[in-house]
N, C-alpha and C positions, 0 to 999 in steps of 0.2 A: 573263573570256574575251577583253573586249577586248585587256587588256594578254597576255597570252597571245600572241592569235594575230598582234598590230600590233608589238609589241616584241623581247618574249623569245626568242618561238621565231624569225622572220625575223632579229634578229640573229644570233643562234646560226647560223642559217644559211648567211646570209651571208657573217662572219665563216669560215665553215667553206670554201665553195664560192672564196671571192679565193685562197685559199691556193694552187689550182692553175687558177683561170682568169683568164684578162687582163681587163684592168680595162675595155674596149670589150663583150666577151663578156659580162660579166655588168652591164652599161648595161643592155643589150637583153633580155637575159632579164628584167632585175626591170623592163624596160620591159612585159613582159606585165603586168602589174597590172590595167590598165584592160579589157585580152582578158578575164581571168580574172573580171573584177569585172562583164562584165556578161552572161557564163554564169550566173553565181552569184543575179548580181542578177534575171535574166528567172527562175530558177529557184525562188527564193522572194519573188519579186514586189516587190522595193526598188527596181528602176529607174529611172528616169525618162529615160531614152533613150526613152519610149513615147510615140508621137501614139493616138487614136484610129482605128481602123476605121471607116472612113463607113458601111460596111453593116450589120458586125454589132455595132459600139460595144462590141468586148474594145479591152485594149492592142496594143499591134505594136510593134516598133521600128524606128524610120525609117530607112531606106536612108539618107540622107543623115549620121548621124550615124553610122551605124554605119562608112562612109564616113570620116570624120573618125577615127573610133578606128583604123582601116588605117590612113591617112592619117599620123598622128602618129607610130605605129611605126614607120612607114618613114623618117621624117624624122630616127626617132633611128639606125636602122641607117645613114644616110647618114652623120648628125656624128662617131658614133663609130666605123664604120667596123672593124669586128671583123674584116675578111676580110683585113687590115694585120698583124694581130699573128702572130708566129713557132710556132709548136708546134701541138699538135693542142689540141682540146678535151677535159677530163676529164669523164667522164659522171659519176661521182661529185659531181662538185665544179656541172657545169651540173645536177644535177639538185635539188641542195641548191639553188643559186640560184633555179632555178623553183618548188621549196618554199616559197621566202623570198616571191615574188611572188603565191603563190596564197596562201598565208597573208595576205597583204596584205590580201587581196579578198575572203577571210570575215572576217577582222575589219570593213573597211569595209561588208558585208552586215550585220553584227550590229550596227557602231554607228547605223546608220541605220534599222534595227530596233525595236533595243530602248535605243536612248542618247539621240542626238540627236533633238532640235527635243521632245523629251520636258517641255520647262518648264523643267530644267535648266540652269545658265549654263554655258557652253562649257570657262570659264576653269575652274570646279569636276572638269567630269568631265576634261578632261585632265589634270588636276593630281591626279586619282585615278587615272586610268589607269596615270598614269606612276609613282605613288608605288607600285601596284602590282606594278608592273613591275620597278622597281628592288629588289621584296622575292624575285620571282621569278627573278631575274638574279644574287641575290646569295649561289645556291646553287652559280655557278661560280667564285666566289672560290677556291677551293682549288687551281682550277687554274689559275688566272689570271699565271704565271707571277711578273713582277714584281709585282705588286699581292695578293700569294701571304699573305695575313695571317697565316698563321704562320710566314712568313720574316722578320714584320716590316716589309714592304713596302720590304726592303733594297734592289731594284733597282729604285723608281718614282723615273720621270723628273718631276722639278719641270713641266719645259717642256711635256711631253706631259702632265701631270698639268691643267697651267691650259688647255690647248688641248681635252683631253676635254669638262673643265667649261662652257669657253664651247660647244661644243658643242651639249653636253646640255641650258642653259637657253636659248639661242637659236637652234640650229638644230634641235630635238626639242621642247623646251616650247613653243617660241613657234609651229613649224609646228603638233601636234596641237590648240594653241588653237583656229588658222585651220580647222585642218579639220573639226573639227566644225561650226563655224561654214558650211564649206562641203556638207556631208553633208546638212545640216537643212534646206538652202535651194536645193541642184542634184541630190541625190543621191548616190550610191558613186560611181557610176560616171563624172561626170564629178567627181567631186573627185577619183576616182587618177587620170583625165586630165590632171591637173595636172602629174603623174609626170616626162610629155611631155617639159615646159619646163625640169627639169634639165640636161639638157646642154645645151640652148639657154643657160639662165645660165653656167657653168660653162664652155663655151667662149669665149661674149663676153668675160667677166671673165677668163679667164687669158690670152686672146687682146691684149686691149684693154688692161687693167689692170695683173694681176701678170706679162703677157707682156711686155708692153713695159719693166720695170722688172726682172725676175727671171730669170723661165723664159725668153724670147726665143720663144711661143712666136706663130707667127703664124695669123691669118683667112683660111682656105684659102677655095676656091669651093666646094667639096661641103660644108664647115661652113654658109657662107652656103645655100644650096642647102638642106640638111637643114633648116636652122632656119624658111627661109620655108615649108617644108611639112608642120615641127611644129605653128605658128601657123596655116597654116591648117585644118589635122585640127584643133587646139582650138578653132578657132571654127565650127566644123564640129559639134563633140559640143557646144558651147553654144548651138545653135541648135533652138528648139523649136518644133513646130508652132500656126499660128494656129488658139485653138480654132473650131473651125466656127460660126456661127450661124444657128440653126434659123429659118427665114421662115415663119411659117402660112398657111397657105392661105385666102382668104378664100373665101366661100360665101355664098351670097344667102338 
């Protein structure tokens, strides 16, 4: 299931939804993950956005994190700035993307459910998730144009081929590592918070780094802008309340 709803199916989605939306547009839509993740989460009780109730001691979730989940979104709409790019939006294509994002946030519901902090080591169940995944995945091979195994895989690119691969075991293996790791120990809902700080990296480094030497691309003020207000919506959603301590009463 996990691989299911974290892999297969949000790639597929994904994948489907860039085809006709700009690459800003669908930032922000798969920036709902964390929205999505703590409907789901207050819905079957995986949360931990919750302080306690001082009166009646259920959950709740605290204004101020919840705060922080606004908070972050808005930081990514500032960086990426969707309302820039030329054409309309495809509802087709945004609705797939939103697909891709709530699928996110059931799977993140169920591995925090039924996966994580279970005794299991982190490294194990990613490396099943994904070996999963890649058996699930590997019923689109037929269409997979160049990568077409009964063509032979006459049009795979060497270059693209070794750029997939590091990918797949550094930016896919080594994040679902981390993230169960962070599911068992903050919850869903602030590990797809995490989500946030992709365009915060992603601008510094093409800004700072491959901009200065490649792209030429530069450190606007609304990048600056969005990113101190991503960081603070995540510190925001990792702020937990002090549990209360009960004083007795004394009595003579």
């Amino acid at each position: 299931m996990a691989a299911f709803f974290c892999n297969a199916l949000p790639f597929l989605l994904t994948a489907y939804g860039e085809r006709s939306v700009g690459s800003g547009t669908a930032g922000v839509l798969h920036a709902t993950t964390p929205l999505w993740s703590l409907l789901i989460g207050l819905a079957l009780g995986t949360d931990r956005t919750a302080g306690t109730d001082r009166t009646t001691g259920t959950d709740r979730t605290t204004p101020l994190r919840l705060t922080g989940l606004l908070l972050g979104f808005a930081g990514v709409l500032l960086i990426l700035a969707p309302w820039r790019e030329s054409g309309g939006i495809s509802t087709p294509g945004a609705l797939a993307l939103l697909g891709a994002a709530a699928s996110y946030a059931v799977a993140f519901a169920h591995m925090a459910r039924a996966l994580a902090g279970t005794g299991t080591a982190p490294l194990a169940l990613s490396a099943a998730q994904l070996t999963a995944a890649a058996g699930l995945s590997a019923v689109a091979l037929p269409a997979g144009g160049p990568l077409n195994p009964f063509s032979g895989f006459s049009g795979a690119d060497p270059v693209g081929l070794a750029a997939v691969t590091v990918l797949g075991v550094a930016c896919t293996g080594l994040t679902f590592h981390l993230n169960y790791r962070l599911i068992a120990t903050e919850g869903p809902t602030s590990a797809a918070a995490v989500g946030y700080l992709l365009p915060v990296v992603s601008t510094v480094l093409g800004a700072l780094v491959l901009g200065a030497l490649v792209l030429g691309e530069r450190l606007t003020v609304r990048a600056v802008a969005g990113t101190a207000v991503v960081l603070a919506g995540v510190l925001l959603v990792k702020h937990r309340p002090k549990p209360r301590t009960v004083v007795p009463l004394l009595t003579d």
